[in-house]
C-alpha positions as a Markdown table, in Angstrom:
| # | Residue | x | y | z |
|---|---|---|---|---|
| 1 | Unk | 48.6 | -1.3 | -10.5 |
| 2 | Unk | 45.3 | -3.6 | -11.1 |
| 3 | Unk | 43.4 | -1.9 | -8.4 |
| 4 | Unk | 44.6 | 1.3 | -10.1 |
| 5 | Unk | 43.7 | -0.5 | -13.4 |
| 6 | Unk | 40.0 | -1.1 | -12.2 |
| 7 | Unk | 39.5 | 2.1 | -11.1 |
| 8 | Unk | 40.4 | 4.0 | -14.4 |
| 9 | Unk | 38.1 | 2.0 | -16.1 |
| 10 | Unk | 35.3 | 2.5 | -13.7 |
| 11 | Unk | 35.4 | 6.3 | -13.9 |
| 12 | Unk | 36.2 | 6.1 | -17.7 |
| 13 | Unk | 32.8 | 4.2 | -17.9 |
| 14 | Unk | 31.0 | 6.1 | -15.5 |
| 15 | Unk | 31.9 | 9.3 | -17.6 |
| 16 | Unk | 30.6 | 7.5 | -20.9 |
| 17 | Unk | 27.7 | 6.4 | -19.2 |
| 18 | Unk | 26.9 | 9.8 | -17.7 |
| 19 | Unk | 27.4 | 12.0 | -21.1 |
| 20 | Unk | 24.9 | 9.3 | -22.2 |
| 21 | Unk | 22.3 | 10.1 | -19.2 |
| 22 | Unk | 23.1 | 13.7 | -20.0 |
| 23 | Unk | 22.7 | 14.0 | -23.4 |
| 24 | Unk | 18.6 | 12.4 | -22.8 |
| 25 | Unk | 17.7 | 14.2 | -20.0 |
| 26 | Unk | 19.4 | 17.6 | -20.4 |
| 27 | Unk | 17.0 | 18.5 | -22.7 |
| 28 | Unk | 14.9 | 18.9 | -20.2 |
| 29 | Unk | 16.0 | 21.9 | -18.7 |
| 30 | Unk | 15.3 | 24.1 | -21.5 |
| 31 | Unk | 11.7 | 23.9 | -20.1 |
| 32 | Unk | 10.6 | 27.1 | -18.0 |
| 33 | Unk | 7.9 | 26.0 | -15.1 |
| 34 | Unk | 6.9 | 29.7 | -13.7 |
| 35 | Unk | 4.1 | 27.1 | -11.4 |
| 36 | Unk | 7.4 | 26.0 | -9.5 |
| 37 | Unk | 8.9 | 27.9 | -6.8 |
| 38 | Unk | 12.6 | 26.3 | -5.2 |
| 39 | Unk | 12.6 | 26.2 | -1.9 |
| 40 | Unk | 15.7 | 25.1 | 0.4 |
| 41 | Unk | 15.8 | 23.6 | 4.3 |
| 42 | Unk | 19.3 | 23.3 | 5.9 |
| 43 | Unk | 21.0 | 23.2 | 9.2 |
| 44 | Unk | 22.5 | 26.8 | 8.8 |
| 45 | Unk | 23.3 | 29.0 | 11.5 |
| 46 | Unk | 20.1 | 31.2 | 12.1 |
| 47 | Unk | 21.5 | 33.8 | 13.7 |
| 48 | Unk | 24.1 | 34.1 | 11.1 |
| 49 | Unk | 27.1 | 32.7 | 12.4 |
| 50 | Unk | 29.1 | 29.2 | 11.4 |
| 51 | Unk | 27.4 | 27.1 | 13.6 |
| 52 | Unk | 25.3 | 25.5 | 10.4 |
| 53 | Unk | 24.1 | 22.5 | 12.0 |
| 54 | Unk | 22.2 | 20.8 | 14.6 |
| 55 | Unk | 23.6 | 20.5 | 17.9 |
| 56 | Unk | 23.7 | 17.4 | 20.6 |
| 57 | Unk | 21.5 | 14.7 | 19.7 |
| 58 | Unk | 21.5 | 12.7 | 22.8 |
| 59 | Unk | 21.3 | 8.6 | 22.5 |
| 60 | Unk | 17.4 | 7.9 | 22.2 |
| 61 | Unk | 16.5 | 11.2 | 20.7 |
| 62 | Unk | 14.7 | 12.3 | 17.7 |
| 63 | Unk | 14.9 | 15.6 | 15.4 |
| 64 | Unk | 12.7 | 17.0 | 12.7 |
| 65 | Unk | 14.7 | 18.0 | 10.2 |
| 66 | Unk | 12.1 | 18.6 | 7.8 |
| 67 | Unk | 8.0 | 19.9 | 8.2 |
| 68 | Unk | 6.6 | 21.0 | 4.6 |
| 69 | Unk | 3.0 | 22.0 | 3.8 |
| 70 | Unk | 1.5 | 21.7 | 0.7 |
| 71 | Unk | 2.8 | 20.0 | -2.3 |
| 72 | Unk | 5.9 | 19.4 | -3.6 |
| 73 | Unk | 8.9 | 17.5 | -4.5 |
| 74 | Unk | 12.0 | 17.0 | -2.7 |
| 75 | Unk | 14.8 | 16.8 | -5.4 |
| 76 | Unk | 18.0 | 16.5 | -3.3 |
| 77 | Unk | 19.7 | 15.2 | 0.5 |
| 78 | Unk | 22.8 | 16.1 | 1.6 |
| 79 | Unk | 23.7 | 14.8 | 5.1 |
| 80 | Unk | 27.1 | 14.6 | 7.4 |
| 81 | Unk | 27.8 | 13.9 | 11.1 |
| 82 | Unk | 30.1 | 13.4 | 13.7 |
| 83 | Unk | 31.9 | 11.6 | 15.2 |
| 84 | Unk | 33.0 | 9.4 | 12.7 |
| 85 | Unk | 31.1 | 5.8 | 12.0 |
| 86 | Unk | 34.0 | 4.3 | 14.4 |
| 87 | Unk | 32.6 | 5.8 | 17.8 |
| 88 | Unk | 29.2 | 6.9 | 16.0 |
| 89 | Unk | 27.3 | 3.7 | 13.8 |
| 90 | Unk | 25.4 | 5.2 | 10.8 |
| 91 | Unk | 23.8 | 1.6 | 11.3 |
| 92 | Unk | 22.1 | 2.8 | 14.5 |
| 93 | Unk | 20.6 | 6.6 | 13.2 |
| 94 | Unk | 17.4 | 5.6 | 11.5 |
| 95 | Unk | 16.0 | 8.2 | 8.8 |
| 96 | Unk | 11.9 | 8.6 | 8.6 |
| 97 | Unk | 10.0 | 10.0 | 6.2 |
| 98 | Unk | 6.4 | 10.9 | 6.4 |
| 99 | Unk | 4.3 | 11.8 | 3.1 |
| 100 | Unk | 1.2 | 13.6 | 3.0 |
| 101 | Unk | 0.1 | 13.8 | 6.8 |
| 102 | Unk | 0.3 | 10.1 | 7.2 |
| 103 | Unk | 1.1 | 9.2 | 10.8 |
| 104 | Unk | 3.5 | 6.4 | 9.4 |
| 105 | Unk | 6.6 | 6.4 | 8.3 |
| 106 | Unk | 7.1 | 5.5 | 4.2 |
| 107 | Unk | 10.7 | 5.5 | 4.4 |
| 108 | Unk | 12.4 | 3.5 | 7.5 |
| 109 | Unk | 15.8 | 2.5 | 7.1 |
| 110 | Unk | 19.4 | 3.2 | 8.9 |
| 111 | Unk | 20.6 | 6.2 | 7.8 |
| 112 | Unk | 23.7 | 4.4 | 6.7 |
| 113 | Unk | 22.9 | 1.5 | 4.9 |
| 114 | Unk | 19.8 | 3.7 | 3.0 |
| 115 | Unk | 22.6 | 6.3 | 1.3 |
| 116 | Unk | 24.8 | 2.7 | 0.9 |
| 117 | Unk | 27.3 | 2.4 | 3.7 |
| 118 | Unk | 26.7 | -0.8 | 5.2 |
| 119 | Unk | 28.3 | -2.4 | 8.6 |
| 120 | Unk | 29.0 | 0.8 | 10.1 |
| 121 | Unk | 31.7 | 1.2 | 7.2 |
| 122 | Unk | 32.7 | 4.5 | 5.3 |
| 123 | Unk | 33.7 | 4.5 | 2.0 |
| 124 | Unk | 32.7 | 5.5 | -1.3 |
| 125 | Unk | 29.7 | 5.0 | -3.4 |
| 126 | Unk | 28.8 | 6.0 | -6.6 |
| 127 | Unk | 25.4 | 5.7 | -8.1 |
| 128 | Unk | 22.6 | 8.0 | -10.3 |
| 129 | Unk | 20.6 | 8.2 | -7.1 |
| 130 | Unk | 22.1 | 7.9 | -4.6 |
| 131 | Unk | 25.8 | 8.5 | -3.6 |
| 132 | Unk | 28.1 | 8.4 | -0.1 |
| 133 | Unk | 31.4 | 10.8 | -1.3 |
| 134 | Unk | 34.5 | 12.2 | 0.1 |
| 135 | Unk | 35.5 | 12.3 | 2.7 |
| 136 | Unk | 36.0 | 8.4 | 2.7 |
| 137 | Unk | 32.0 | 8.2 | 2.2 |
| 138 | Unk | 31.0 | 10.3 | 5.3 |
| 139 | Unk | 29.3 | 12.8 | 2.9 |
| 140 | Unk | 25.5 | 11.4 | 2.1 |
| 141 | Unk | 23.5 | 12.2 | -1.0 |
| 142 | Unk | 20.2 | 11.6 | -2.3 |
| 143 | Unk | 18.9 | 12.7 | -5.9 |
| 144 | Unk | 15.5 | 10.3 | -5.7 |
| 145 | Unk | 12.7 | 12.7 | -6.1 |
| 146 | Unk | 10.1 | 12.4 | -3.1 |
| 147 | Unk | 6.8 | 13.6 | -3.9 |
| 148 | Unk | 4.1 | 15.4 | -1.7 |
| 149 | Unk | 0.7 | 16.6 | -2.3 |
| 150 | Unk | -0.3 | 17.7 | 1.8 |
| 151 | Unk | 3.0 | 17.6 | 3.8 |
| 152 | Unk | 6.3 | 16.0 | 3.7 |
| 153 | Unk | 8.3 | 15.1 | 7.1 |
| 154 | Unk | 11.7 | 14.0 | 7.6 |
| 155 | Unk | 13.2 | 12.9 | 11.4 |
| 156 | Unk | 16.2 | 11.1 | 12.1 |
| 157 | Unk | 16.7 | 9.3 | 15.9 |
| 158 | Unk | 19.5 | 8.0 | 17.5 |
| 159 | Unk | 20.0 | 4.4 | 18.5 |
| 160 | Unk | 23.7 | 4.8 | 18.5 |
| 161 | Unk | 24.6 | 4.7 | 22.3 |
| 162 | Unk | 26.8 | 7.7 | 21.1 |
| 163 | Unk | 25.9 | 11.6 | 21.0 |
| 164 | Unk | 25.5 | 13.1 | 17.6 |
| 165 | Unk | 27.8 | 16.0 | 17.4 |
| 166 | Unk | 27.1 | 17.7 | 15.0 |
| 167 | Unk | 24.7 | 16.9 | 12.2 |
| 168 | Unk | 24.9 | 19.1 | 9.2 |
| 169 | Unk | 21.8 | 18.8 | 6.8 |
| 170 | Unk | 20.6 | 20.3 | 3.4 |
| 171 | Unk | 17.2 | 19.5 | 1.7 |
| 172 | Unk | 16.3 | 20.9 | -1.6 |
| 173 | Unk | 13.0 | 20.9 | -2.7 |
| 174 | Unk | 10.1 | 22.1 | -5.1 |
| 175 | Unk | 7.2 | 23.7 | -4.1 |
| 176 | Unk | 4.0 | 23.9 | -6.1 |
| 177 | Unk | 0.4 | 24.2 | -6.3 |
| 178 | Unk | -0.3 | 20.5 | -7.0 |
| 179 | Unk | 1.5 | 17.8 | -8.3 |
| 180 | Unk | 1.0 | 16.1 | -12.2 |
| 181 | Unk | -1.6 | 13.2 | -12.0 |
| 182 | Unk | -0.6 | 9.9 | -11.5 |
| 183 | Unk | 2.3 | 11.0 | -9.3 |
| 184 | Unk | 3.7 | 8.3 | -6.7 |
| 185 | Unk | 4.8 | 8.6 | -3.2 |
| 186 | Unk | 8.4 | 7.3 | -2.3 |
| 187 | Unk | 9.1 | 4.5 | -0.1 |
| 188 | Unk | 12.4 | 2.4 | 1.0 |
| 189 | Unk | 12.7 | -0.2 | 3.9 |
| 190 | Unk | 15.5 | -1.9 | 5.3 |
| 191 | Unk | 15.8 | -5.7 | 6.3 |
| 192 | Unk | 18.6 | -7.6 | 7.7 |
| 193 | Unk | 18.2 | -11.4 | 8.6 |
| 194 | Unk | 21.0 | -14.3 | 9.2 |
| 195 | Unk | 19.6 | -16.7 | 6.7 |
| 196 | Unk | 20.8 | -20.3 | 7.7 |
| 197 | Unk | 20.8 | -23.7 | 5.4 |
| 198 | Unk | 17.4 | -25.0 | 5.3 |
| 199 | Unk | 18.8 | -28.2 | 5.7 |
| 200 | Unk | 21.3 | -30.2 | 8.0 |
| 201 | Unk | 23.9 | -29.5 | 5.6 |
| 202 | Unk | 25.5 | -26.5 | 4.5 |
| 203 | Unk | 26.1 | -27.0 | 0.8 |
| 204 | Unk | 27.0 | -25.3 | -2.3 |
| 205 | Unk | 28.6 | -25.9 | -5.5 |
| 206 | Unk | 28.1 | -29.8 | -4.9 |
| 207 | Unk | 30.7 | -29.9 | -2.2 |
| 208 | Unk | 28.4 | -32.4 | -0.4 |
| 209 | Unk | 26.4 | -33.8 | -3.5 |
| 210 | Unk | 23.5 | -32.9 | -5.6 |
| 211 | Unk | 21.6 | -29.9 | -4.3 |
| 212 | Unk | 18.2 | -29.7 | -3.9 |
| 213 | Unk | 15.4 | -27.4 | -5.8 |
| 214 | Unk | 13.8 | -24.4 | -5.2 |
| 215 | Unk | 10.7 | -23.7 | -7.2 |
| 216 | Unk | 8.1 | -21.6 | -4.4 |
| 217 | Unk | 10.9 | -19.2 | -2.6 |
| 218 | Unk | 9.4 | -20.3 | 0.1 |
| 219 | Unk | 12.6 | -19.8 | 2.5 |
| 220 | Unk | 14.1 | -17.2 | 0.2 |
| 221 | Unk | 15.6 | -14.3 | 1.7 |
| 222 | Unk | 12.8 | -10.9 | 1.3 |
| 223 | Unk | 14.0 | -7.8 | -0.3 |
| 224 | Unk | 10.6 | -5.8 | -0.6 |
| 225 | Unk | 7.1 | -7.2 | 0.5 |
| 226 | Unk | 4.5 | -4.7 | -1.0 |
| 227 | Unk | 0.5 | -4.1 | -1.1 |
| 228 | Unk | -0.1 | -1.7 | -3.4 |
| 229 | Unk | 0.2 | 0.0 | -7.1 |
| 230 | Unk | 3.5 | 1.0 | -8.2 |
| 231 | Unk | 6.7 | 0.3 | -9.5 |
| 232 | Unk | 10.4 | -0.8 | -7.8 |
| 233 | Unk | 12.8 | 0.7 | -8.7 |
| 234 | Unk | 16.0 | -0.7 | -6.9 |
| 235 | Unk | 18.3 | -1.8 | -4.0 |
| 236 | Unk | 21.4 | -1.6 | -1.8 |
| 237 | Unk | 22.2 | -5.3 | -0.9 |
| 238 | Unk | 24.8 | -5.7 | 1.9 |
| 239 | Unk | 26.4 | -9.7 | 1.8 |
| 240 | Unk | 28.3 | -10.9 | 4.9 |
| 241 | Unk | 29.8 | -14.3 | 4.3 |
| 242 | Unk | 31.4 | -16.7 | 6.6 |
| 243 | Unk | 32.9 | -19.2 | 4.4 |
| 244 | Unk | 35.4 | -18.7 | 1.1 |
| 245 | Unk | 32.7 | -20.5 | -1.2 |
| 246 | Unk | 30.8 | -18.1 | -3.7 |
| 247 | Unk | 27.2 | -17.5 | -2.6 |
| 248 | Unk | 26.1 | -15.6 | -5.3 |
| 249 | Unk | 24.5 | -19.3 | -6.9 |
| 250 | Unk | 21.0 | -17.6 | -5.1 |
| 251 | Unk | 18.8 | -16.7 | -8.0 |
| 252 | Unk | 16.4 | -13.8 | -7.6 |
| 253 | Unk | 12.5 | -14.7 | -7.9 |
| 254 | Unk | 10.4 | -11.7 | -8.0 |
| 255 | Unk | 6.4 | -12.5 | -7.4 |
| 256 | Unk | 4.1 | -9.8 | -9.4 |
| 257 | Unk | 0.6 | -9.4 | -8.1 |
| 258 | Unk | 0.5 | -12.7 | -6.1 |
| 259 | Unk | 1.1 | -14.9 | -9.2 |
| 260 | Unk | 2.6 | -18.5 | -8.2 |
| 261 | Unk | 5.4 | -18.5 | -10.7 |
| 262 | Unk | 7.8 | -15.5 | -9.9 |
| 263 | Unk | 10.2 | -13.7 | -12.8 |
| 264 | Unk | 12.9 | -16.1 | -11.9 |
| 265 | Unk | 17.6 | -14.8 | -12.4 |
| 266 | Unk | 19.8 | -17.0 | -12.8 |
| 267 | Unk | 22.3 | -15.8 | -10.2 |
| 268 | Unk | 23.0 | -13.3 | -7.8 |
| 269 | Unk | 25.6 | -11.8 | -9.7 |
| 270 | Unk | 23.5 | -12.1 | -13.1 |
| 271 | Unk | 20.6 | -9.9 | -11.2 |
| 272 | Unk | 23.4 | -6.8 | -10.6 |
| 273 | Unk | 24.6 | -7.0 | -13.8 |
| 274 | Unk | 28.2 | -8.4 | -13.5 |
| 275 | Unk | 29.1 | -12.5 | -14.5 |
| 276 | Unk | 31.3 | -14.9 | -12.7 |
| 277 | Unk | 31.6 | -14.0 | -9.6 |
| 278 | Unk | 33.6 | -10.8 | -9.6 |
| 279 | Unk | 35.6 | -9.6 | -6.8 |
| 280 | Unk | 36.4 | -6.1 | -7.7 |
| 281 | Unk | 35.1 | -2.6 | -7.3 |
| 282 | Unk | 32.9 | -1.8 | -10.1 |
| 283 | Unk | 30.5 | 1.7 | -10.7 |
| 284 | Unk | 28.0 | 1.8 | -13.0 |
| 285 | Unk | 24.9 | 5.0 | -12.4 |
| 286 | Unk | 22.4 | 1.7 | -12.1 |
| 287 | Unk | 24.9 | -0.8 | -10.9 |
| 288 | Unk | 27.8 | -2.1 | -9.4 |
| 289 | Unk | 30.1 | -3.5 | -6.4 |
| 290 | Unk | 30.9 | -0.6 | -4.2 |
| 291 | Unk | 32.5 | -2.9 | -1.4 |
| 292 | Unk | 34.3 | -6.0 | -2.2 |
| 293 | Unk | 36.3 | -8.2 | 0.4 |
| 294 | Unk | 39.8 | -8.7 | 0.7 |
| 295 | Unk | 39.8 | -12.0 | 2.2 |
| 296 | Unk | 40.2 | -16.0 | 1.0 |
| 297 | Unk | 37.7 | -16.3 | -1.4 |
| 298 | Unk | 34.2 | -14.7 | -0.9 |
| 299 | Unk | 35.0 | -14.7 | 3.0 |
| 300 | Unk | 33.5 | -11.6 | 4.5 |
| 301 | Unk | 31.8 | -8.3 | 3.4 |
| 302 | Unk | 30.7 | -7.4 | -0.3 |
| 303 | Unk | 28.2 | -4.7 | -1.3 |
| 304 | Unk | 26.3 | -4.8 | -4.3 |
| 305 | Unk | 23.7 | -2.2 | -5.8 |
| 306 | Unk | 20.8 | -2.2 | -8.8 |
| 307 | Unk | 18.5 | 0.6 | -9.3 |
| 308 | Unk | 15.9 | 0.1 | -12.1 |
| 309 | Unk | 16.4 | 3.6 | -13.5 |
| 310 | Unk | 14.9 | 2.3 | -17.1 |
| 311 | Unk | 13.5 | -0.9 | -16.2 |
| 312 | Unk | 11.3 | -0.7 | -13.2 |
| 313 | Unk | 9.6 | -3.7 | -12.0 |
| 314 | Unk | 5.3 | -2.6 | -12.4 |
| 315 | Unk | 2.9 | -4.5 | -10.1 |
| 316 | Unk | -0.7 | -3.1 | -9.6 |
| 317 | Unk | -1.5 | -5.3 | -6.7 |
| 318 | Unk | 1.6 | -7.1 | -5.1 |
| 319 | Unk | 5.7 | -7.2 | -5.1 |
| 320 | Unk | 7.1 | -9.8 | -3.2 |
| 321 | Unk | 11.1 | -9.3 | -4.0 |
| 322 | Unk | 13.0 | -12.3 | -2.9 |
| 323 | Unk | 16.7 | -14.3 | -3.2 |
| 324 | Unk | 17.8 | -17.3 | -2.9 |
| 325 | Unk | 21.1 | -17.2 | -0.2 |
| 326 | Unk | 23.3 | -19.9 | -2.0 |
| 327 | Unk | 21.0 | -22.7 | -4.3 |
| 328 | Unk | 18.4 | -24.0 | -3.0 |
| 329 | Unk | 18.7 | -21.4 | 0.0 |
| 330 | Unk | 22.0 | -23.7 | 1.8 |
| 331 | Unk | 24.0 | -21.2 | 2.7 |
| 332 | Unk | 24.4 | -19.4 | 5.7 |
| 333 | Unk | 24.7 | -15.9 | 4.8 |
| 334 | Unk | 24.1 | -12.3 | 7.2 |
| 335 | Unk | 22.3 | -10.5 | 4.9 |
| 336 | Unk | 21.2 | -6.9 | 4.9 |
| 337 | Unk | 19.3 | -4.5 | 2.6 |
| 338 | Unk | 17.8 | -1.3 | 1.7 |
| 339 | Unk | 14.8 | -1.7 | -1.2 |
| 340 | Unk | 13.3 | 1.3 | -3.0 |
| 341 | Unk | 10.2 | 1.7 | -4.9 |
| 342 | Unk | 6.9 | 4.4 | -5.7 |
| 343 | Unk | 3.7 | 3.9 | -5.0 |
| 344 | Unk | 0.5 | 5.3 | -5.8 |
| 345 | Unk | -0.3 | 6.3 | -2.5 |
| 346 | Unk | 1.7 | 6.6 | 0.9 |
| 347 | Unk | 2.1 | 3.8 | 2.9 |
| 348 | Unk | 3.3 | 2.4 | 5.9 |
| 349 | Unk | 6.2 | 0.2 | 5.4 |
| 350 | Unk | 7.1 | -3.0 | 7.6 |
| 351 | Unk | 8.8 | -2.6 | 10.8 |
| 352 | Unk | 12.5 | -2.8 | 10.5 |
| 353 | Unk | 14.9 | -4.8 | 12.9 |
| 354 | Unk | 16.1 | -3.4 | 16.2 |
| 355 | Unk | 19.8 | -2.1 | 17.2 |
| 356 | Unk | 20.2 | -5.6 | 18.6 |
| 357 | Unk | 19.0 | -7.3 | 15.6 |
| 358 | Unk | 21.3 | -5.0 | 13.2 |
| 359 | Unk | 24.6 | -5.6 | 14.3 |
| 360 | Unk | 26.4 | -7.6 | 12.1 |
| 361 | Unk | 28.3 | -11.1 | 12.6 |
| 362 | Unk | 31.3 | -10.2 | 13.6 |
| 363 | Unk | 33.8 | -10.5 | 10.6 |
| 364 | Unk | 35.9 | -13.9 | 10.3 |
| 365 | Unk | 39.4 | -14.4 | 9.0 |
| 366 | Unk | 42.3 | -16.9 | 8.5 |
| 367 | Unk | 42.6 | -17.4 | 12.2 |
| 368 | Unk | 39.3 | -18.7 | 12.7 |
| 369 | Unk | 39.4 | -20.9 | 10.1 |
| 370 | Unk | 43.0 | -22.1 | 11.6 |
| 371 | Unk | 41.1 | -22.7 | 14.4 |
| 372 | Unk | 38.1 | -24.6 | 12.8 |
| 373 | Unk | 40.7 | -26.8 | 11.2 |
| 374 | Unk | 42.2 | -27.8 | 14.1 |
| 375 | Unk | 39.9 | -28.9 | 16.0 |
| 376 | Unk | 39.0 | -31.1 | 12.5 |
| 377 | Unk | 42.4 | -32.4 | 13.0 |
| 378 | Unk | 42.0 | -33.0 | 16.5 |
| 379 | Unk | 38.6 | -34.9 | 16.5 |
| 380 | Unk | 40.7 | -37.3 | 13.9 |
| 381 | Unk | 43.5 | -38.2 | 15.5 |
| 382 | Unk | 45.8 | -35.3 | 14.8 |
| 383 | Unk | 47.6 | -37.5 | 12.2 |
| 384 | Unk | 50.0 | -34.7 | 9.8 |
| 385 | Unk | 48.8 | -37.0 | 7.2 |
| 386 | Unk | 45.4 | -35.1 | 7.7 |
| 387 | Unk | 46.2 | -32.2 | 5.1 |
| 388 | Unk | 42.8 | -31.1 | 3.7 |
């Protein structure tokens, strides 16, 4: 019944929250634009028959599924695939995209992780941008617009060890003569790191004593690392834990235009818009906990998500996005996310980790630490008096 609870109060706000959203930007539909002609790219059967998708894309291949000229704006993604993420990781299909004839990619991320499925997992995930829906989350949507003035390219490759059969596709789009001035280009990159305690110990919420002080970032984990004009305008942020102690104490410190003293949170939580460390499902249109664990504590997997819908993050030279894992950066935590901003122009974004340097820790549960506390026990005597 409280899981049922939390979920009727999720969509109830959701709905709210959405009739608010509607009622400032329907208006804008009652504008005719005669310059702008829809245009649609899909995976249907062109010969006519139901095989609407792409067929057999081997381990280690690449397909174009999209090759515009001109200008434009793609509105909306739709993607599904099979087999399902148990035999076929949506962790190891990386989705390009390529703006304006540039030979490098703008966008690099899993396909996975970018539409917010992270781990390999499938479930669902509800956000204004974005959104991974039924069945179970296989069903991947994007409503970012991605802007073009000469060319827009979209490929997906397989790093999955697995053959993709099939992949259905559908990419909506608006074409035009040339886009409004001032118009930036769409990026998003994905990072993964394990992040250990910069120190011998590994401590948190003064378990071992007074914790130290973090006033550079210098060992914070990095979000988005960007040289450029534009604005950022959200994240995906994947947070594997090994140990039942909170770890969202990491602040967020975000460094505008290479200035020494960052916008400083005051808690990972506090920076995606939730307070005392919740540990429920939560869906906001700019915010929320789409994956929580169900373990001791905060022991194992928890997804959270942000997108700066009306309060984007401007820089005109430099964004360096960065947070703390645990205070004071003393937590090991595997850490994993997808960051999402415009710029003026295209870019190249930063290489992103290989399959090998995806895969997650493997997940740890009361066994282990069983396991762990016996061989405390052991290395003290295994007295029964030993109960902590």
């Amino acid at each position: 019944m409280t899981s049922m609870k939390y979920l009727i109060i999720s969509i109830t706000f959701l709905l709210s929250a959405t009739n608010l959203l509607s009622a400032q930007d329907l208006g804008s539909l009652t504008q005719i634009r005669s310059h702008v002609k829809s245009r649609r790219i899909s995976s249907y059967d062109k010969a006519g028959g139901p095989n609407d998708n792409l067929q057999h894309i081997e381990n280690g291949g690449k397909r174009t599924l999209v090759d515009i000229r001109g200008a434009g704006v793609i509105r909306h993604i739709w993607i599904t695939m099979w087999p399902a993420p148990d035999k076929l990781s949506r962790n190891d299909v990386i989705i390009r995209m390529y703006w304006d004839g540039k030979p490098e990619a703008s966008v690099v991320s899993p396909i996975g992780p970018f539409f917010g499925q992270g781990w390999n997992e499938s479930y669902s995930f509800t956000s204004l941008p974005l959104a991974a829906a039924p069945m179970d989350g296989t069903s991947l949507v994007s409503y970012f617009a991605m802007p073009f003035s000469n060319g827009a390219r979209i490929e997906i490759e397989n790093q999955s060890g697995a053959e993709i059969q099939p992949f259905y596709f559908c990419v909506d789009y608006e074409e035009m003569d040339k886009l409004p001035a001032n118009t930036g280009r769409f990026h998003a990159w994905y990072n993964k790191q394990l992040m250990g305690s910069q120190d011998s110990i590994e401590n948190e919420h003064w378990v071992f004593g007074p914790e130290g002080n973090n006033l550079d970032g210098k060992n914070n984990y990095v979000i988005a690392d960007v040289k450029g004009e534009g604005h950022f305008v959200g994240v995906n942020y994947y947070v594997q834990s090994p140990t039942p102690l909170w770890y969202g104490e990491g602040d967020d410190m975000i460094f505008i235009d290479g200035e020494e003293k960052p916008l400083n949170g005051t808690g990972t939580e506090d920076y995606f818009n939730t307070a005392w460390g919740p540990k429920v499902l939560y869906t906001h249109p700019y915010f929320g906990y789409a994956r929580v664990n169900n373990d001791i504590g905060t022991l194992g997997r928890t997804h959270l998500y942000r997108f700066h819908i009306t309060d984007p993050v401007y820089f005109s030279r430099s964004l360096k996005f960065t947070i703390e894992h645990g205070h004071n950066n003393e937590m090991t935590l595997d850490l994993a996310s997808v960051a999402y901003w415009y710029e003026r122009e295209a870019t190249a974004v930063p290489p992103i980790p290989d399959a090998a340097g995806r895969k997650p820790m493997p997940p740890i549960d009361s066994y282990d630490i069983h396991r762990w506390r016996n061989e405390w026990r052991k290395s003290r005597g295994k007295d029964p008096k030993l109960w902590r």
